[in-house]
SENU-722488 format. One record per residue (C-alpha): x, y, z; residue number from 1. Coordinates in pm, whole numbers, always signed. Example, Ala and Ser with C-alpha at 12.3 -4.5 7.8 and 13.67 -1.06 7.14 Angstrom:
<atoms>
+1230;-450;+780;1 $
+1367;-106;+714;2 $
</atoms>
This chain:
<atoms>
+9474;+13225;+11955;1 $
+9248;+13057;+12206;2 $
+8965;+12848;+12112;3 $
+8644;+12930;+12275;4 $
+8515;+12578;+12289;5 $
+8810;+12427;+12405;6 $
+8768;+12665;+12709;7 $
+8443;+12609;+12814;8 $
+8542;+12261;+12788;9 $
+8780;+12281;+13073;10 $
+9080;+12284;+12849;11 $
+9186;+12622;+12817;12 $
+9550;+12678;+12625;13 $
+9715;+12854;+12365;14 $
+9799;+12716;+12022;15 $
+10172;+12825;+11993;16 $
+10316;+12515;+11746;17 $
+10191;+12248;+11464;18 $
+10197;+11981;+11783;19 $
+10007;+12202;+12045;20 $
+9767;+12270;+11731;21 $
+9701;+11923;+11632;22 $
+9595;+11901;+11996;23 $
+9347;+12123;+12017;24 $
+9222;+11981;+11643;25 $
+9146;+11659;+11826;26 $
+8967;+11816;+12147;27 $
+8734;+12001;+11918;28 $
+8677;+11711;+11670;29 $
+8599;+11549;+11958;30 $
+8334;+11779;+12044;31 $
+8194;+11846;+11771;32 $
+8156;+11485;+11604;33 $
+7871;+11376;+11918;34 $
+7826;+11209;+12228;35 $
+7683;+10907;+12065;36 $
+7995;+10745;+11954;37 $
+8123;+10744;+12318;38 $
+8063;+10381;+12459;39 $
+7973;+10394;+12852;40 $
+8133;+10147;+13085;41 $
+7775;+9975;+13075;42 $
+7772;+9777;+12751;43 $
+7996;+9537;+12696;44 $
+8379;+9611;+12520;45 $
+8393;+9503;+12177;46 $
+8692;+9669;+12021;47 $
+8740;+9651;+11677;48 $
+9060;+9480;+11524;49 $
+9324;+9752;+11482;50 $
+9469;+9706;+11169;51 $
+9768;+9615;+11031;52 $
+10007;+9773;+10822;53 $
+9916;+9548;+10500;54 $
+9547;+9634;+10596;55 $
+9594;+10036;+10624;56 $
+9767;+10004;+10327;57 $
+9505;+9905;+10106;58 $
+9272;+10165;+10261;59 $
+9595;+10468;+10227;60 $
+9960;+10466;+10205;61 $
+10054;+10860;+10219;62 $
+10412;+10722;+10139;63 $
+10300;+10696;+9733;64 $
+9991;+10969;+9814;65 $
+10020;+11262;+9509;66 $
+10145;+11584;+9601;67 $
+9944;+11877;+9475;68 $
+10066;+12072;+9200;69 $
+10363;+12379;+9298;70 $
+10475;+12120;+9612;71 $
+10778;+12212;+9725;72 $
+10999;+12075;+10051;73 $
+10870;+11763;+10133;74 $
+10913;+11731;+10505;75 $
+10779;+11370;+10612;76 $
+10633;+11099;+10333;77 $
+10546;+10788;+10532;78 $
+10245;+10544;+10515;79 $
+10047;+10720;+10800;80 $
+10166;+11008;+10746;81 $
+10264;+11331;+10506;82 $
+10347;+11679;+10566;83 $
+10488;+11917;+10319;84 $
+10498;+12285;+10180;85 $
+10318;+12396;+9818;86 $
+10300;+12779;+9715;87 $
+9952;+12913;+9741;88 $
+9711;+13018;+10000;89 $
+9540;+12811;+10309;90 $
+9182;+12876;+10126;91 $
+9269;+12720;+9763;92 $
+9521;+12437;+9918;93 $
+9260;+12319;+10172;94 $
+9000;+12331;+9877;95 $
+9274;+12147;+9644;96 $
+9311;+11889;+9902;97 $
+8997;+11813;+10012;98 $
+8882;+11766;+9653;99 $
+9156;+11510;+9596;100 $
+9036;+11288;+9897;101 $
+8674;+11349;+9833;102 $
+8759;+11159;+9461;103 $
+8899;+10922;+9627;104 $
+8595;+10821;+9861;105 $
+8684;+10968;+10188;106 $
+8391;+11162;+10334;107 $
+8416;+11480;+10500;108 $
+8300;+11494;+10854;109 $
+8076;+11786;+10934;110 $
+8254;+12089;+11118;111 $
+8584;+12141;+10922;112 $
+8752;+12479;+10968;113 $
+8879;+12672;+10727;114 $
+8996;+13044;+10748;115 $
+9277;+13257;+10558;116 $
+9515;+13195;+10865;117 $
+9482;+12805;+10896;118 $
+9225;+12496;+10801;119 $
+9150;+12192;+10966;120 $
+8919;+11913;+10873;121 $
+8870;+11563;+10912;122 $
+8771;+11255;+10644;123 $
+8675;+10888;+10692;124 $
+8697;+10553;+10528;125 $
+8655;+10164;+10592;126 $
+8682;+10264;+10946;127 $
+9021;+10498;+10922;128 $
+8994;+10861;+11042;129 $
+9255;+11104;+10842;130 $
+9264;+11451;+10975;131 $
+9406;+11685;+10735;132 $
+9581;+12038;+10861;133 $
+9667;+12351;+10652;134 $
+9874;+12629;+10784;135 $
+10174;+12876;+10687;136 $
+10506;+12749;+10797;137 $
+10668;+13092;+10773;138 $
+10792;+13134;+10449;139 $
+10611;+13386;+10219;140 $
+10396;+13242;+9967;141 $
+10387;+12886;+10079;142 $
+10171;+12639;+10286;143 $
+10198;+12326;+10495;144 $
+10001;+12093;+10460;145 $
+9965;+11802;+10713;146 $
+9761;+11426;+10656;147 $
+9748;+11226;+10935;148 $
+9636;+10904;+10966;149 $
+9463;+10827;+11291;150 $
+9390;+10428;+11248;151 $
+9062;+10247;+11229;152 $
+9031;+10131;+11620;153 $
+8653;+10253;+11745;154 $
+8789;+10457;+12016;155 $
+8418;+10460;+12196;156 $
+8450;+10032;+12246;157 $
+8769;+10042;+12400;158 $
+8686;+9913;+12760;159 $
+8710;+10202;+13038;160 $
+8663;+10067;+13406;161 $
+8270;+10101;+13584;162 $
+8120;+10424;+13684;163 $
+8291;+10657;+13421;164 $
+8099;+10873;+13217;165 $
+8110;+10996;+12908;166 $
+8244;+11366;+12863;167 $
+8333;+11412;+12474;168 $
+8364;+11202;+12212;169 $
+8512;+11150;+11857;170 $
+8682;+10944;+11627;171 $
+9013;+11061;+11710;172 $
+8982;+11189;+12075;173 $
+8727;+11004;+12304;174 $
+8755;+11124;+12717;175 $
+8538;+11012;+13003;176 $
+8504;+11163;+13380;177 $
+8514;+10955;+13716;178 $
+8529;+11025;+14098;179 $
+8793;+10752;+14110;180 $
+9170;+10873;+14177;181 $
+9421;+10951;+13902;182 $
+9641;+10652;+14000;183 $
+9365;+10419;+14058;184 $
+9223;+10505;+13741;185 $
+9511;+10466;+13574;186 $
+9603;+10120;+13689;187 $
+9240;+9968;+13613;188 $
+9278;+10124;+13243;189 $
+9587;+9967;+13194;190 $
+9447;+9651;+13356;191 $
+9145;+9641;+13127;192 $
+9401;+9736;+12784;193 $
+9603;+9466;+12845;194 $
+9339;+9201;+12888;195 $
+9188;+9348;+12529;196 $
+9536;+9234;+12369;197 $
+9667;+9609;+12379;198 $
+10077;+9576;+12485;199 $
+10228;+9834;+12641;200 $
+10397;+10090;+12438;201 $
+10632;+10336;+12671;202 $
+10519;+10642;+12837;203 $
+10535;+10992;+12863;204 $
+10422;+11176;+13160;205 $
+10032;+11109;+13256;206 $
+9995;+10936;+12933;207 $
+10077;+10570;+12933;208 $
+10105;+10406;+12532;209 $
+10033;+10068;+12387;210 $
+10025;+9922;+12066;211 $
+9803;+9646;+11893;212 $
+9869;+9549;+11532;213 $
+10005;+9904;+11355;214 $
+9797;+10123;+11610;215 $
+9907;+10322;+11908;216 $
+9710;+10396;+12143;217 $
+9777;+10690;+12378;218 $
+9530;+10628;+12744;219 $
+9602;+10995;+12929;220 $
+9479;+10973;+13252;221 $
+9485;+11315;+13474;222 $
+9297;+11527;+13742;223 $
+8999;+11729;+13488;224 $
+9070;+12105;+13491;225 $
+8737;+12290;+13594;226 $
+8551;+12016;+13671;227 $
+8551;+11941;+14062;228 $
+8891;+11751;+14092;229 $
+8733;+11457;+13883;230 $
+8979;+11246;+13701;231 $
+8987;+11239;+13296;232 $
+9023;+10945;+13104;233 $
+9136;+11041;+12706;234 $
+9199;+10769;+12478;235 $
+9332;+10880;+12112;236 $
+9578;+10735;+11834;237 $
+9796;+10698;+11577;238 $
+9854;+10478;+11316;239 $
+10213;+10348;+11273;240 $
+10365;+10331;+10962;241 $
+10573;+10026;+11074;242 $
+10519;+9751;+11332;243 $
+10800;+9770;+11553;244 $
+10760;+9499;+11817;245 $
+10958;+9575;+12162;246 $
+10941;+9328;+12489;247 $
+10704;+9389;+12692;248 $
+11013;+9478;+13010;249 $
+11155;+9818;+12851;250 $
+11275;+10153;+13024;251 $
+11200;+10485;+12850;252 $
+11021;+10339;+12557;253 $
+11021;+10601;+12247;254 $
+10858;+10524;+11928;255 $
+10877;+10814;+11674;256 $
+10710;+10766;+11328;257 $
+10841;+11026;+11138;258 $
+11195;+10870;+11163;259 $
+11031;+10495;+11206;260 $
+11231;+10440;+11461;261 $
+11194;+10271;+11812;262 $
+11426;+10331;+12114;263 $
+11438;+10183;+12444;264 $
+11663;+10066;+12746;265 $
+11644;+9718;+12866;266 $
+11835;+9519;+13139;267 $
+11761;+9250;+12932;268 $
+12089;+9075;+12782;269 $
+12204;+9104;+12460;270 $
+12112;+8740;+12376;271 $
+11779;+8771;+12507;272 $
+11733;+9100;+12284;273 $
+11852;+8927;+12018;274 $
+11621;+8628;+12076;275 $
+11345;+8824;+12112;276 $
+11377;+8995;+11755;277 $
+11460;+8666;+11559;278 $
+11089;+8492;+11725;279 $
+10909;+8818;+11726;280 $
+11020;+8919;+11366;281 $
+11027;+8572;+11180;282 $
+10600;+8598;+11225;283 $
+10625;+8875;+10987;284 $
+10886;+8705;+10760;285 $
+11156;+8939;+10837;286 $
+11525;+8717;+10857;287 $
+11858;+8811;+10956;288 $
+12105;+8853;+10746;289 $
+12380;+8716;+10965;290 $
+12390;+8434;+11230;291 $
+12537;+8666;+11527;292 $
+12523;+9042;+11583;293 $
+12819;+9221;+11428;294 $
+13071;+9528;+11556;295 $
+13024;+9839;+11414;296 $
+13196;+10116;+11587;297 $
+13108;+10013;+11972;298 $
+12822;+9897;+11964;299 $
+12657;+9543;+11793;300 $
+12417;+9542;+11544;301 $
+12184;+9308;+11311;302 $
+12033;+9334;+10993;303 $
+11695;+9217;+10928;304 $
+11510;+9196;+10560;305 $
+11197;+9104;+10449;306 $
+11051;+8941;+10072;307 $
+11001;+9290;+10018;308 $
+11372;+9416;+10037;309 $
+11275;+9655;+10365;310 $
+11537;+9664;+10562;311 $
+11538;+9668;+11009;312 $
+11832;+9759;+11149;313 $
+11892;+9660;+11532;314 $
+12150;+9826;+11711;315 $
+12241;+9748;+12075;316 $
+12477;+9931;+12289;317 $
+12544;+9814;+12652;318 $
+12537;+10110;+12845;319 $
+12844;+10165;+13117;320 $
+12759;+10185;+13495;321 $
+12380;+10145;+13449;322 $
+12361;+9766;+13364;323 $
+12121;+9809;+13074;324 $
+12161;+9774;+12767;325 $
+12076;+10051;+12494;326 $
+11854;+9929;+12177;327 $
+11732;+10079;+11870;328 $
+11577;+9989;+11618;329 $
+11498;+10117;+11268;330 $
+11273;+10062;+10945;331 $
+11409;+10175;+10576;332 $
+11162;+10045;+10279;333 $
+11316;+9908;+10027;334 $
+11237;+10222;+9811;335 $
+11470;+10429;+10095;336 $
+11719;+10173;+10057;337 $
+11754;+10174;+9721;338 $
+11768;+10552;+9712;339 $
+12074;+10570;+9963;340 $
+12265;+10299;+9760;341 $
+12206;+10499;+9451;342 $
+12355;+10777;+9667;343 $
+12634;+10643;+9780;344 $
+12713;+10522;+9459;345 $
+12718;+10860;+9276;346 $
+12871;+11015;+9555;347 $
+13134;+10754;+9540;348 $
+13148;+10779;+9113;349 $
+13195;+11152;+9195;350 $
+13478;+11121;+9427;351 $
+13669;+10842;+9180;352 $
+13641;+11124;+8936;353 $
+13795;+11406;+9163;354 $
+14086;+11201;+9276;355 $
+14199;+11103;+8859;356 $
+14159;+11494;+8828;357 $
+14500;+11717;+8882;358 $
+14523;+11841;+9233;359 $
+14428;+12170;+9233;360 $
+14690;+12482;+9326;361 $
+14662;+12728;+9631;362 $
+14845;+13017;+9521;363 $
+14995;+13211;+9820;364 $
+15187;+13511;+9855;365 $
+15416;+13468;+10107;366 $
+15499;+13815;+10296;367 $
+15843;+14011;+10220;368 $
+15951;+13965;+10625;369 $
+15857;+13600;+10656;370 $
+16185;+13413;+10746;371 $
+16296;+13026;+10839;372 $
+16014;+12967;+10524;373 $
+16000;+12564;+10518;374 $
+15782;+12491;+10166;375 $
+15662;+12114;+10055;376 $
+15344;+12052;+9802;377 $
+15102;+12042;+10084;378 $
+15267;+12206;+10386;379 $
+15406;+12608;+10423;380 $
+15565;+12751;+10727;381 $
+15739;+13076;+10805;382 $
+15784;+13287;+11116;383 $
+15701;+13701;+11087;384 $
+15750;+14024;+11326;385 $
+15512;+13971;+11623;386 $
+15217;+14083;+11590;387 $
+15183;+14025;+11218;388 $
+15016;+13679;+11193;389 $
+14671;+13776;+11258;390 $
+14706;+14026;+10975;391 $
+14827;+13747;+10727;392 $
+14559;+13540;+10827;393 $
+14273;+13760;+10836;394 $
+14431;+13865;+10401;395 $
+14410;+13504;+10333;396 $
+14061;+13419;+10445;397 $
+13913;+13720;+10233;398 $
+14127;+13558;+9960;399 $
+14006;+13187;+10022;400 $
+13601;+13287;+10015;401 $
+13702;+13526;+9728;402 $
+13817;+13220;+9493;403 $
+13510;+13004;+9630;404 $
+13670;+12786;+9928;405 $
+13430;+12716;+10248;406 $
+13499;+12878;+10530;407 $
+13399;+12583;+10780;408 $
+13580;+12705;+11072;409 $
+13743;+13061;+11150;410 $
+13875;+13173;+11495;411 $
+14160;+13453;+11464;412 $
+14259;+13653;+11781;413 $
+14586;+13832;+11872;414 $
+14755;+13557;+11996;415 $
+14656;+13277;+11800;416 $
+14397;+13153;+11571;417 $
+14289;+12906;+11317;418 $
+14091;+12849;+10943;419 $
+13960;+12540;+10767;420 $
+13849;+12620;+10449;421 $
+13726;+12343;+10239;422 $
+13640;+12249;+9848;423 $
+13371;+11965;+9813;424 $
+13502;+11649;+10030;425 $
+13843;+11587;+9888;426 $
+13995;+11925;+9912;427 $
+14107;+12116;+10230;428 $
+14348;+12363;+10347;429 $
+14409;+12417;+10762;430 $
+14611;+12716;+10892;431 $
+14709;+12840;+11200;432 $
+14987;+13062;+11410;433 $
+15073;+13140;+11730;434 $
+15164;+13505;+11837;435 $
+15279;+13524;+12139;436 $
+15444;+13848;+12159;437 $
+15846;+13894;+12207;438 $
+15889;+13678;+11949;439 $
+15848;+13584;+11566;440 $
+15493;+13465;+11526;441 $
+15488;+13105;+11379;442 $
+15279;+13066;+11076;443 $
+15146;+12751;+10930;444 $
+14918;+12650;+10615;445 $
+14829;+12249;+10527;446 $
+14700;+12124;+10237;447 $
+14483;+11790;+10164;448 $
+14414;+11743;+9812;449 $
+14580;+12044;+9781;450 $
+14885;+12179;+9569;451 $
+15044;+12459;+9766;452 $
+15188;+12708;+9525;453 $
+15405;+13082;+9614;454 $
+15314;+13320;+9425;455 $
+15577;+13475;+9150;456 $
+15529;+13792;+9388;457 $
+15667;+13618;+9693;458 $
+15929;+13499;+9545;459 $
+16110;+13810;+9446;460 $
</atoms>
């Protein structure tokens, strides 16, 4: 479905996904909010403090935000930001959810959209722009809804180098136009960013990130379609749901807040990484829970916790043949934390209580021809006539789903072929045979957790 305005606008494309959508939701907001809160290079930059996690916080945490009534798969739940489904149409949820913000002070901005197919508006408070998305997701009967949180940074007093001029303007999407060169431009907006305290923040293509506080900031710099090879300066962001620092010398920077997660390569050494964390991180009174990193599988790691209980988990992995080293590093609030422990410890509960029960019986009816049959509690193996094994196998696996076991893996061809069938995490069963014509086809069934039994029908 193309979008008129963005058109005429020089930005012609198609809406084809949530991400390509929420695109075109900030070009149009950004037309359609004014030119007056664009802020030429002509007066003087005076960026306002982006805030900090603590600070959003207080404003909206869409981590503890209610879900509307009839929610159903809850797909993200962060502090900046909250997407799931709820049964109804895109009319009542928008209405449902714009009521619930509107009670809680936000104020609509003028020029929301809302249609049977999807609905789009955005709401404001102490500074913080939320945009708020309805659509279907593809299921019958239900809606997604998406809140994001776009941060409180005046995107029309970040600094922009001389001569540019203004071209659209919003609180989440502000662009400007300039005869300079792409690169050139570029390079004097990253110039002027860093000098405002903005830190670089990875890239992606044409647009170049950085991060002050909990704020990204994405600067897309790029040749303006339809408007006489000019270049295009777009500033927009996000706010982070964590503050995860990273050295200012990183390759392939990647933060992603939906998993609050931050990856990067360095060719920085592991000390130095390491070093870096314990400074950067003791500011925000997060400690580490050991002295050194520790092993875990092949690759170091080190825990870091806050008074809070949230937990940071570093991982560092030197990378073969490249001479960089490979680091990631997570955020789980204490909440997550204590929800995986809780797992774990049911799941582990559960599994005490499986192995105290009896092992349960495969019952098996081993063919009239089989011969050289070898039988233990776990293990059964007999040759048969060539060409017979398939057959046996293929009787079995109807039998196996038939008495509930998972089929997790099935290949069965003429001259060999396997199953792995499976019962919860303690019970599983493996058989294969070879067939290889000319000769008795081999036949061979393993239990784990399993008692196998012959039937009183093989027997005889």
């Amino acid at each position: 479905m193309k979008r008129p305005w963005l058109v005429q606008a020089g930005y012609p494309c198609r809406l084809r996904s949530a991400r390509a959508w929420a695109c075109g939701f900030a070009m149009v907001v950004g037309l359609t909010q004014g030119a007056a809160l664009v802020r030429g290079a002509d007066a003087p930059p005076r960026p306002r403090p982006p805030a900090t996690v603590a600070e959003a916080e207080k404003t909206l945490d869409l981590a503890t935000f209610p879900l509307l009534d009839q929610a159903k798969q809850v797909t993200s739940r962060r502090l900046a930001g909250l997407s799931y489904n709820v049964e109804g149409s895109v009319r009542r949820v928008f209405e449902a959810q714009r009521k619930e913000l509107t009670d809680r002070n936000w104020t609509e901005r003028p020029n929301s959209y809302v249609s049977d197919q999807s609905a789009s508006g955005l709401f404001t408070k102490d500074g913080f722009s939320l945009s708020l998305m309805v659509y279907p997701p593809g299921k019958p009967g239900l809606v997604n809804i998406a809140l994001t949180n776009h941060g409180n940074v005046a995107l029309g007093k970040l600094p922009v180098p001389p001569g540019v001029k203004p071209f659209f303007g919003g609180p989440v999407s502000t662009s400007y136009l300039t005869e300079s060169p792409v690169a050139e431009t570029a390079q004097a907006c990253r110039k002027l960013l860093l000098e405002s305290g903005w830190e670089p923040y990875g890239d992606a293509g044409d647009t170049h990130f950085f991060k002050q506080n909990a704020v990204r900031l994405a600067a897309r710099v790029t040749s303006a379609p339809a408007q006489g090879g000019k270049t295009v300066i777009d500033y927009s962001t996000l706010l982070m749901s964590v503050d995860l620092p990273a050295p200012l010398e990183t390759i392939g920077l990647q933060y992603a807040d939906v998993t609050k997660q931050l990856l990067f390569d360095t060719k920085a050494t592991e000390k130095d990484v390491v070093d870096f964390y314990r400074k950067t991180l003791a500011k925000s009174a997060w400690e580490a829970t050991t002295e050194a990193p520790f092993k875990s599988g092949f690759k170091n790691m080190m825990i870091f916790r806050n008074p809070q209980k949230d937990l940071l988990t570093l991982v560092m992995d030197e990378i073969k043949g490249q001479d960089v080293n490979r680091i990631v590093l997570k955020h789980q609030s204490a909440a997550e934390v204590e929800e995986i422990e809780q797992r774990l410890k049911a799941e582990a509960e559960q599994l005490e209580i499986e192995k105290r029960k009896p092992l349960p019986k495969l019952i098996l009816a081993i063919p009239g021809d089989a011969k050289a049959v070898m039988q233990s509690k776990t293990t059964i193996r007999f040759e048969v006539p060539d060409t017979r094994a398939r057959q046996i196998a293929e009787t079995w696996r109807t039998q196996f789903e038939k008495e509930g076991w998972e089929i997790q893996a099935s290949r069965l061809e003429d001259k060999g072929g396997s199953i792995f069938i499976a019962k919860g995490r303690l019970h599983t069963v493996s058989l294969s045979y070879t067939d290889l014509r000319q000769l008795p086809a081999e036949v061979t069934i393993r239990g784990n957790g399993v008692e196998l039994v012959r039937s009183a029908e093989a027997k005889k």
